[in-house]
C-alpha positions as CSV (number, residue, x, y, z in Angstrom):
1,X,114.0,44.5,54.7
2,X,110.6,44.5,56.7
3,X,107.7,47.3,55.3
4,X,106.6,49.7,57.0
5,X,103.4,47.4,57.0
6,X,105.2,44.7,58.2
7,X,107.0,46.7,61.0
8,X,103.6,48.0,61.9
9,X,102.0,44.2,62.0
10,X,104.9,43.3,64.0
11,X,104.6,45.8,66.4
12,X,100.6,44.7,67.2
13,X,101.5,41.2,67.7
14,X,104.0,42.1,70.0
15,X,101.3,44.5,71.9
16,X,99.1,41.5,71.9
17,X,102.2,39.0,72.9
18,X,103.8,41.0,75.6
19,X,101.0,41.2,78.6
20,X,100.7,37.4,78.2
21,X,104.0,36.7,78.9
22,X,104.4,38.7,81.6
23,X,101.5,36.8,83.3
24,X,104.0,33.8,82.7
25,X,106.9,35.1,83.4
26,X,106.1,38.2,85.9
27,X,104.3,38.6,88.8
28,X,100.3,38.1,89.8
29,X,98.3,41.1,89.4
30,X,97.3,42.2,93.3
31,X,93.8,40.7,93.9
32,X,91.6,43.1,95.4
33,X,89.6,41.5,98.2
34,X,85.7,43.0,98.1
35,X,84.1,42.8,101.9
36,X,80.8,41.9,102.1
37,X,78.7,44.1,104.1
38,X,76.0,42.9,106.3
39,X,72.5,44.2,105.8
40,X,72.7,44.1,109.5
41,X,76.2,46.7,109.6
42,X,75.0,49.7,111.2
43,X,76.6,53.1,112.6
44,X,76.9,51.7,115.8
45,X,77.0,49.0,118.2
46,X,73.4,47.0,118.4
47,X,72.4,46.8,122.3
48,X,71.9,43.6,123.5
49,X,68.5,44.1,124.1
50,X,68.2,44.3,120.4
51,X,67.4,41.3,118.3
52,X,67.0,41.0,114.2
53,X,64.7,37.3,113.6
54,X,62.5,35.5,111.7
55,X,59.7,33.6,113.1
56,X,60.9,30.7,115.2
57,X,63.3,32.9,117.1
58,X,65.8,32.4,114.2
59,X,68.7,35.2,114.6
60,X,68.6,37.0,111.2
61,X,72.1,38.1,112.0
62,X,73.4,34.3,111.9
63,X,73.9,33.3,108.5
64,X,74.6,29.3,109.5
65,X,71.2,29.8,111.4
66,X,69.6,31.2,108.4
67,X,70.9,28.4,106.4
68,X,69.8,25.5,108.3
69,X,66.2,27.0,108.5
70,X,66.3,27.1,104.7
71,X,64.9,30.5,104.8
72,X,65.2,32.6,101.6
73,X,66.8,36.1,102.3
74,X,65.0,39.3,101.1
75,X,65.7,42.1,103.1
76,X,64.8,44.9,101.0
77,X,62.0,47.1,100.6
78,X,59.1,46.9,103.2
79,X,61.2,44.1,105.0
80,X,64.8,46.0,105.4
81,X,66.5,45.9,109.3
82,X,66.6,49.4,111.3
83,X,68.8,50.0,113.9
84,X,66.6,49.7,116.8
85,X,67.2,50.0,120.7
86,X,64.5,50.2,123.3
87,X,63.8,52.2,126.7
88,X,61.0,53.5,129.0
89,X,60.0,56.2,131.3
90,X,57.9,56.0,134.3
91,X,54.6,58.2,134.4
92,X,55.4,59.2,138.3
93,X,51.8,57.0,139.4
94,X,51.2,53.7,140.5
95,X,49.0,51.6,137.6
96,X,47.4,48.0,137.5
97,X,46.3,46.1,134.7
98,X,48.1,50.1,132.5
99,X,46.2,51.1,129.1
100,X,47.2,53.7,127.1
101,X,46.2,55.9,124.3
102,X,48.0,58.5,122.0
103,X,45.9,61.4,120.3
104,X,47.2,63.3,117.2
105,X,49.1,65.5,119.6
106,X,51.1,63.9,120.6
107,X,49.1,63.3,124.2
108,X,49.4,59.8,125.8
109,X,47.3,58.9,128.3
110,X,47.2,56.2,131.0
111,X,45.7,54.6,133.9
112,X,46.3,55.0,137.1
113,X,44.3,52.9,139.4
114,X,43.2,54.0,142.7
115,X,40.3,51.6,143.8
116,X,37.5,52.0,146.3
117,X,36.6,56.3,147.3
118,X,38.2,57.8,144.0
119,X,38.3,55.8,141.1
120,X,40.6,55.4,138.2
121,X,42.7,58.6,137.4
122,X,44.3,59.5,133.9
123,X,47.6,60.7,133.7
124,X,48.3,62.4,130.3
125,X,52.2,62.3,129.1
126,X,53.3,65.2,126.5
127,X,57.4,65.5,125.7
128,X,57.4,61.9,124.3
129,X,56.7,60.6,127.6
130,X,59.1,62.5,129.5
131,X,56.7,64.6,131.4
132,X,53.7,63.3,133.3
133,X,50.6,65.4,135.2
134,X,47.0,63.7,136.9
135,X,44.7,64.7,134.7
136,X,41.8,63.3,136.3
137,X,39.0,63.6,135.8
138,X,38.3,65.6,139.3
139,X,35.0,65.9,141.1
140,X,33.9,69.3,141.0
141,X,33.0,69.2,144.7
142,X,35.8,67.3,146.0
143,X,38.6,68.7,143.6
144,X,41.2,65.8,144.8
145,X,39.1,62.8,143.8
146,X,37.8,61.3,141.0
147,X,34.5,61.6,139.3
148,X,33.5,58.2,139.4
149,X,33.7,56.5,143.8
150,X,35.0,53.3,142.7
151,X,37.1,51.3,140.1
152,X,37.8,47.8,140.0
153,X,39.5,47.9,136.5
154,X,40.6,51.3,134.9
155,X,40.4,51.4,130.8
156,X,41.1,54.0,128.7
157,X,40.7,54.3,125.1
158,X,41.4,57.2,122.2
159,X,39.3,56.7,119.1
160,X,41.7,57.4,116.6
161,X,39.1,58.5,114.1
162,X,37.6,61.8,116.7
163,X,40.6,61.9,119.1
164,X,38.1,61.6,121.8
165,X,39.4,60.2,125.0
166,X,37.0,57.4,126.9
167,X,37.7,56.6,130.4
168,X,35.5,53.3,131.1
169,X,35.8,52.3,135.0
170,X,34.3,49.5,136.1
171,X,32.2,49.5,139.7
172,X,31.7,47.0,142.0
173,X,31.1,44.2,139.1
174,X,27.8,45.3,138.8
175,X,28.1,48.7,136.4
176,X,30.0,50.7,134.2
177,X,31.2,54.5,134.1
178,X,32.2,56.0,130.7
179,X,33.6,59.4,130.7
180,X,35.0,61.0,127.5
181,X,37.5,64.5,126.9
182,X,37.7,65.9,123.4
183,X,40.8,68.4,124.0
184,X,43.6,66.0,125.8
185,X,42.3,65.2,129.1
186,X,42.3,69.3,129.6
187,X,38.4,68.9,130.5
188,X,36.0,65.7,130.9
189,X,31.9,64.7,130.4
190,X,29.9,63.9,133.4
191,X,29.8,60.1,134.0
192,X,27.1,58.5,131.7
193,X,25.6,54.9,133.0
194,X,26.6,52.2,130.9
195,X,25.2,49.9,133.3
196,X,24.9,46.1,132.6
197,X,22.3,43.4,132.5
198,X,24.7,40.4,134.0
199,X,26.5,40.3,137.4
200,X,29.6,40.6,137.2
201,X,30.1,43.0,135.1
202,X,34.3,42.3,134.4
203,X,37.6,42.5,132.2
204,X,35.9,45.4,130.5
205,X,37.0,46.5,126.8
206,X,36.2,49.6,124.6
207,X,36.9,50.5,120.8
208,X,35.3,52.1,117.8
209,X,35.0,52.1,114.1
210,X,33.5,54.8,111.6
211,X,30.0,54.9,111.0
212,X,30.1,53.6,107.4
213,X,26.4,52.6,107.5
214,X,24.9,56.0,109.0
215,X,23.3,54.6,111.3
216,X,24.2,56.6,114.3
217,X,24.7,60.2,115.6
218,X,28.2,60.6,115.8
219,X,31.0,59.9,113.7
220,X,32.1,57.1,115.2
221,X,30.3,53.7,116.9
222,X,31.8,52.7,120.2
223,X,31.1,48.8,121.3
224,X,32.0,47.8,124.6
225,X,31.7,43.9,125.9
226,X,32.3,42.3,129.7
227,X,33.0,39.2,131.2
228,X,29.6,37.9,132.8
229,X,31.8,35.2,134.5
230,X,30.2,32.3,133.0
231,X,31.2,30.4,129.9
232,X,28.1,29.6,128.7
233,X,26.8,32.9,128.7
234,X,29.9,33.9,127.0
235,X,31.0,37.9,126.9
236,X,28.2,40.4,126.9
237,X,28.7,43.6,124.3
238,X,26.9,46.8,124.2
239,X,27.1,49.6,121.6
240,X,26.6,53.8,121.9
241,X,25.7,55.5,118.7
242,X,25.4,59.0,120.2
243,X,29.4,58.9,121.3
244,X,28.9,57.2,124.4
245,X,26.4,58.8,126.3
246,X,23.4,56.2,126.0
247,X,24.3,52.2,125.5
248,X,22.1,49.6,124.1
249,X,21.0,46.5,126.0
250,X,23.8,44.4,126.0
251,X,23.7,41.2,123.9
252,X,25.9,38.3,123.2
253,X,29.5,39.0,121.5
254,X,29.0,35.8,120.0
255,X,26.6,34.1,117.3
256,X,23.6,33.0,119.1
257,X,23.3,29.5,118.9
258,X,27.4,28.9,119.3
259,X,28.4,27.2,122.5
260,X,30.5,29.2,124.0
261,X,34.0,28.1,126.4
262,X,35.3,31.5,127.7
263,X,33.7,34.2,129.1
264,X,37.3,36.4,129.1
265,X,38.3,38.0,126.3
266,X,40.9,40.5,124.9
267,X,41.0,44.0,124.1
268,X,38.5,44.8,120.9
269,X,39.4,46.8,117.9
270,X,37.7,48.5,115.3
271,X,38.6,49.3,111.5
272,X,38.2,52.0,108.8
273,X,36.0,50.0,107.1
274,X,33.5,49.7,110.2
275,X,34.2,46.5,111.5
276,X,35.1,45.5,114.8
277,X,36.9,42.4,116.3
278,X,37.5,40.8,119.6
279,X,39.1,38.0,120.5
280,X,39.2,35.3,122.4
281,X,38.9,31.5,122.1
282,X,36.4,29.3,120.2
283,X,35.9,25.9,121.7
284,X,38.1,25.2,119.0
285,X,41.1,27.4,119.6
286,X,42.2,31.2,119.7
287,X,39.8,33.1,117.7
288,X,38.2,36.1,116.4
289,X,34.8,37.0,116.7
290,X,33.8,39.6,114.4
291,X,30.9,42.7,113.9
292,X,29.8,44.3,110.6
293,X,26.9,46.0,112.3
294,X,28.1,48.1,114.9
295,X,28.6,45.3,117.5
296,X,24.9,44.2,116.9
297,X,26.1,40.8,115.6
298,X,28.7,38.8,115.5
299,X,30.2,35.6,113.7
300,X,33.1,33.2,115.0
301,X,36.3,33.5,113.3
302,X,38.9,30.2,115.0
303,X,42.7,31.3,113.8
304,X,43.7,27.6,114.3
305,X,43.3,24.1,115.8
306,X,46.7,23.5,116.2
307,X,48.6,26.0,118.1
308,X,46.7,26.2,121.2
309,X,45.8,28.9,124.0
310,X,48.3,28.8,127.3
311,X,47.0,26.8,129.9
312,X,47.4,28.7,132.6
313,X,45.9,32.3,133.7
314,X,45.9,33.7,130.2
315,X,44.1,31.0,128.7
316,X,41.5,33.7,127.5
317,X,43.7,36.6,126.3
318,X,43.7,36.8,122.3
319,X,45.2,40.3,121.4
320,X,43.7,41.3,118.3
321,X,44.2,44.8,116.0
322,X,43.4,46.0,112.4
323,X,45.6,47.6,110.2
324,X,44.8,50.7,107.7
325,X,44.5,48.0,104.8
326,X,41.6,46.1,106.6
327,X,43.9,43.6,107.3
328,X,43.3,41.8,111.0
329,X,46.4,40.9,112.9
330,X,46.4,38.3,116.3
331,X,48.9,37.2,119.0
332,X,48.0,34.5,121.9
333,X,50.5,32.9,124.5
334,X,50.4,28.6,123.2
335,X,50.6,25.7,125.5
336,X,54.7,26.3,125.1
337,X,54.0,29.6,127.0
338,X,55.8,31.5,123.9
339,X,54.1,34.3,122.1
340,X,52.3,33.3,118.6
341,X,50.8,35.2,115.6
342,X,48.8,35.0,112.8
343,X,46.6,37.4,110.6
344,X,44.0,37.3,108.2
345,X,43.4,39.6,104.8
346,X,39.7,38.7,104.7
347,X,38.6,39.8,107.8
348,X,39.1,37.1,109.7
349,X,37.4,34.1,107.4
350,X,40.8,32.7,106.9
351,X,44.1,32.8,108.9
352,X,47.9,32.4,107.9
353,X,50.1,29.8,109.2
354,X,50.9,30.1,112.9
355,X,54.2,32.0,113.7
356,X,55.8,32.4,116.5
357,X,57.6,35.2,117.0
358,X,59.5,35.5,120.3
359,X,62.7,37.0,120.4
360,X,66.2,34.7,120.6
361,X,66.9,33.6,124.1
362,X,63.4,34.2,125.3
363,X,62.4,30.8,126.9
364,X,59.0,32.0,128.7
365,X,56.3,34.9,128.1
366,X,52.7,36.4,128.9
367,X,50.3,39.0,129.0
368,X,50.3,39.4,124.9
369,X,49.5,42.8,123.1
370,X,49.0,43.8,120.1
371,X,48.9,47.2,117.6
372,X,48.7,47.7,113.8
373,X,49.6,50.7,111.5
374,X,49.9,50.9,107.9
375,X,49.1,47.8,106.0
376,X,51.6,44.9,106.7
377,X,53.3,46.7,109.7
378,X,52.4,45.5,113.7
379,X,53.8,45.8,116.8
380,X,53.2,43.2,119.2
381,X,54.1,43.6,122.9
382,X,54.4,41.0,126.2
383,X,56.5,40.3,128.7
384,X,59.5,37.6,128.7
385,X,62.3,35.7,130.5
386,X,65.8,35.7,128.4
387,X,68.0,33.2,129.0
388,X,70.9,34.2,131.3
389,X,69.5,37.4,133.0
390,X,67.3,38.0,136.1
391,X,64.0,38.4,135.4
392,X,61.0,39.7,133.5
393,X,61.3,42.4,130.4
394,X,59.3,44.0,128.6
395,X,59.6,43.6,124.8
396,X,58.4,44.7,121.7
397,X,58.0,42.8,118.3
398,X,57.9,45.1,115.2
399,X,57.2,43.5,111.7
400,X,57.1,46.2,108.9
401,X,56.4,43.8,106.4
402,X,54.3,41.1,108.2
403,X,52.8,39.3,105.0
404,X,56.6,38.7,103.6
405,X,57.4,35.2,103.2
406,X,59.8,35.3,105.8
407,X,58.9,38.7,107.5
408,X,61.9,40.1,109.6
409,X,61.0,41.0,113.3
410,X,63.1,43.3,115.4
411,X,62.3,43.3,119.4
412,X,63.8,45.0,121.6
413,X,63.6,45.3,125.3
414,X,62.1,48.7,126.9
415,X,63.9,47.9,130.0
416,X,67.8,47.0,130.4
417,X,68.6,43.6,131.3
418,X,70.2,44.9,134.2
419,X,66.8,46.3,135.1
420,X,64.2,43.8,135.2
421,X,60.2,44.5,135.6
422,X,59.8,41.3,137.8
423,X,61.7,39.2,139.6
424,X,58.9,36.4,140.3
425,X,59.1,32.9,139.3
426,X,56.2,33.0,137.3
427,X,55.0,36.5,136.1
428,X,53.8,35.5,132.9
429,X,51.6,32.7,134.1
430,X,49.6,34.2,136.9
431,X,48.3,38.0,137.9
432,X,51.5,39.7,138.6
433,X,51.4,42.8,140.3
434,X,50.8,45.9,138.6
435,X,50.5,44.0,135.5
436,X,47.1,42.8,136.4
437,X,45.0,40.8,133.5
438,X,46.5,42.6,131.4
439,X,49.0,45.3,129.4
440,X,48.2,47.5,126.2
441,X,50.0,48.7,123.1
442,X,49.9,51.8,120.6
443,X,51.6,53.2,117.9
444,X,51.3,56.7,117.9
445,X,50.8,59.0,114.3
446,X,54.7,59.7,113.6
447,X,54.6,55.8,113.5
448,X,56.5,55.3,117.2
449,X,54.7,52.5,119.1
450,X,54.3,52.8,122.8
451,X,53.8,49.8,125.0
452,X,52.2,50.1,128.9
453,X,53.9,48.1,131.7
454,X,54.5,47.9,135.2
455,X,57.6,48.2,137.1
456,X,56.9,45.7,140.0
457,X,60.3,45.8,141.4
458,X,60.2,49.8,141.7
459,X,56.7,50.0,143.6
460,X,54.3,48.8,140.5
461,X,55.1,52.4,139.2
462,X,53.7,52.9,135.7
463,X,56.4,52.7,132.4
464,X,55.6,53.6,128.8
465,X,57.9,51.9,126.7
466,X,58.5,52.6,123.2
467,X,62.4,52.7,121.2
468,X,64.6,55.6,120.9
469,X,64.5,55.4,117.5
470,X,63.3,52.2,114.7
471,X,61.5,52.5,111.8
472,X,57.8,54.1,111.4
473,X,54.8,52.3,111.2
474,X,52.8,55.1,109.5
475,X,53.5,56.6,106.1
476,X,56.7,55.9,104.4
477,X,59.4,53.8,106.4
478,X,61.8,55.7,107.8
479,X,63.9,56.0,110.3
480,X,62.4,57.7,113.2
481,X,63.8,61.0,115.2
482,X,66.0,59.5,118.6
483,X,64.6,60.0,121.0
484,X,66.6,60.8,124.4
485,X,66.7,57.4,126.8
486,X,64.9,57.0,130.1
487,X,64.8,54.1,131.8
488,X,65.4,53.3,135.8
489,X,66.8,57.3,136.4
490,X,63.5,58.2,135.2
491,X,61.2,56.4,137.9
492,X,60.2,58.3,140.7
493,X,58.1,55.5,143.0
């Protein structure tokens, strides 16, 4: 007779016994299949004129393409994908060679070129770039004209540090006009001379940078420099410290001494910590030339020897921008006529690798621009062919997390494929239309860049571009408000 101990041991083993044999003998458990989800699974649908890549024009969606470029994955923090989708709206006003500039406001304003008998006029943007009024400035005698008779190259500028708008027209390549407006373009100086020394006076190019040193009378230095049109003079730079009513005898942008092979240059820009670059190339290769004294001096930075400048009509153009961190950030068009990048931490002495950071598909590009924000994060703008459409679009390249190993870049297209900027052969290799020399970026304080174009095929009509919504290059990354789409509807020209 079993125990009650026994009975009870019995009882266990069985317990134990029983589930294994039903494994043997019964049926398989149902396996639960767990689908992985993409870091690049959003909400909705991602546009076409959306891509997700790594430098190289590797698609960060494709894993097999991923894999073959040995790249190692980290798409977290800093470096995670937003959805992302692109459009534009037109400012109502024709525009060559368009700047642009953003105030804390929310203000953008832009150029609108009108040549010999009225100058360059400003047209400021408030609703996000949905609505668009001439701002001037107007001639107080002669209330539908401009202040300034002529302009051969409209600029504007907003130092980010005062919020003062400065409108610098170029005149006849022999001088220079600077008028400034502290309260949105509502009111405007008088012109002040900033006349040159050199004939021409060309491809003009204004920034500023806190007075660290004190040794001005405003808060702010503004440096501007010119094309002299001669190589071996080099560009010529000049520097207000009174806010841009009186300007120093220019002097060479370059170190004296330096031979110099390009007179053209790009747009400059200025840091927290008072420096100010420009750039454009070395005998050597694309560079930086740098300013610790208020644009007084200058040394000469070269990015790299091997990844050279386009040979063609923007052999010159080195976009160039500095980050809240210090941090100095470049983009050229190479001899491959593709879009490359590289930064320094240590203002400019030493450069990172090359990348190159076209989109997928995108087989020819020009007219490079570039922006930076918060440490790490840039947006880079130019114009490109993709394979299989029409013509010429206008992109953007965002990198939140550009010192990453493999930093992920989302572009996007501001204009529909369906709705090219340009139809020419060869837009991005010569002066096309209303794109002039040149184009401009910005990224405004809510972290939303904003990118200025032309829309050749519809009457070189003016277009700020920027996304409906992506994530924010200021402050902490996040996904930014959507904003309502524009695009061809919104053109009036």
């Amino acid at each position: 007779m079993m125990t009650q101990r026994g009975l009870v041991a019995s009882l266990l083993i069985l317990s134990i016994i029983t589930p294994m044999l039903s494994g043997c003998f019964g049926s398989e458990p149902e396996k639960v299949e767990v689908e992985e989800v993409s870091p690049f699974t959003f909400d909705e649908p991602v546009p076409i004129e959306t891509f997700y890549h790594y430098p190289g024009a590797i698609d960060a969606t494709n894993a097999s393409a991923v894999s073959a470029a040995n790249i190692s994955i980290n798409l977290s923090g800093n470096n995670s994908p937003f959805w992302a989708e692109g459009t534009y709206h037109g400012v109502g006003f024709t525009t060559f060679e368009p700047t642009l500039g953003v105030t804390s406001s929310g203000a953008i304003l832009f150029t609108n070129y009108r040549g010999t008998g009225d100058g360059t006029h400003i047209i400021k943007g408030t609703e996000q770039g949905t609505e668009w009024n001439d701002v001037g400035p107007f001639n107080p005698v002669f209330p539908d004209t401009g202040q300034v008779p002529n302009s051969n190259d409209p600029y504007v500028y907003v130092d980010k540090w005062t919020n003062r708008v400065v409108k610098f027209d170029m005149h006849a390549l022999t001088a220079m006009f600077v008028e400034y407006s502290d309260d949105d373009g509502e009111s405007w100086s008088v012109p002040f001379s900033a006349e040159g020394y050199y004939s021409p006076q060309d491809h003009q190019s204004i920034a500023s940078m806190p007075d660290v040193n004190d040794i001005g009378f405003h808060e702010t230095i503004y440096v501007f420099c010119i094309n002299t049109g001669s190589s071996a003079l080099g560009p010529q730079c000049s520097r207000s410290l009174n806010g841009g009513m009186s300007w120093d005898l220019q002097r060479p942008g370059f170190p004296i001494g330096t031979s110099q092979c390009s007179g053209l240059h790009g747009h400059l820009a200025g840091g927290t910590d008072g420096s100010i670059y420009r750039g454009n190339p070395s005998c050597d290769g694309p560079a930086v030339y740098r300013s610790l004294d208020g644009g007084y001096t200058w040394s000469e930075h070269t990015i790299t020897t091997e990844v050279q400048m386009q040979d063609g009509w923007h052999s010159h153009e080195v976009a160039v921008a500095v980050d809240e961190g210090g941090n100095v950030h470049a983009t050229w068009i190479s001899l491959d006529q593709m879009p490359w990048y590289a930064y320094s931490r240590d203002q400019g002495d030493t450069w990172s690798a090359p990348m190159m950071i076209a989109a997928p598909g995108v087989n020819q590009t020009g007219f490079p621009t570039i922006f930076a924000g918060d440490e790490g994060r840039v947006a880079l703008g130019y114009i490109g062919l993709q394979n299989g459409q029409i013509g010429w679009n206008g992109y953007m390249a965002v990198m939140t997390d550009a010192f990453n190993d493999n930093p992920l870049i989302t572009s996007v297209s501001v204009n529909l494929f369906e709705d090219p900027l340009d139809t020419s052969e060869d837009c991005g290799d010569v002066r096309c239309g209303g794109f002039g020399d040149f184009i401009d970026i910005e990224i405004d304080d809510e972290g939303r860049p904003w990118i200025a174009l032309a829309h050749n095929v519809r009457n070189q009509e003016g277009i700020v571009g920027t996304w409906t919504t992506g994530p924010a290059l200021y402050g902490e990354i996040v996904q930014l408000p959507v904003l309502d789409k524009g695009g061809n509807n919104s053109l009036s020209l």
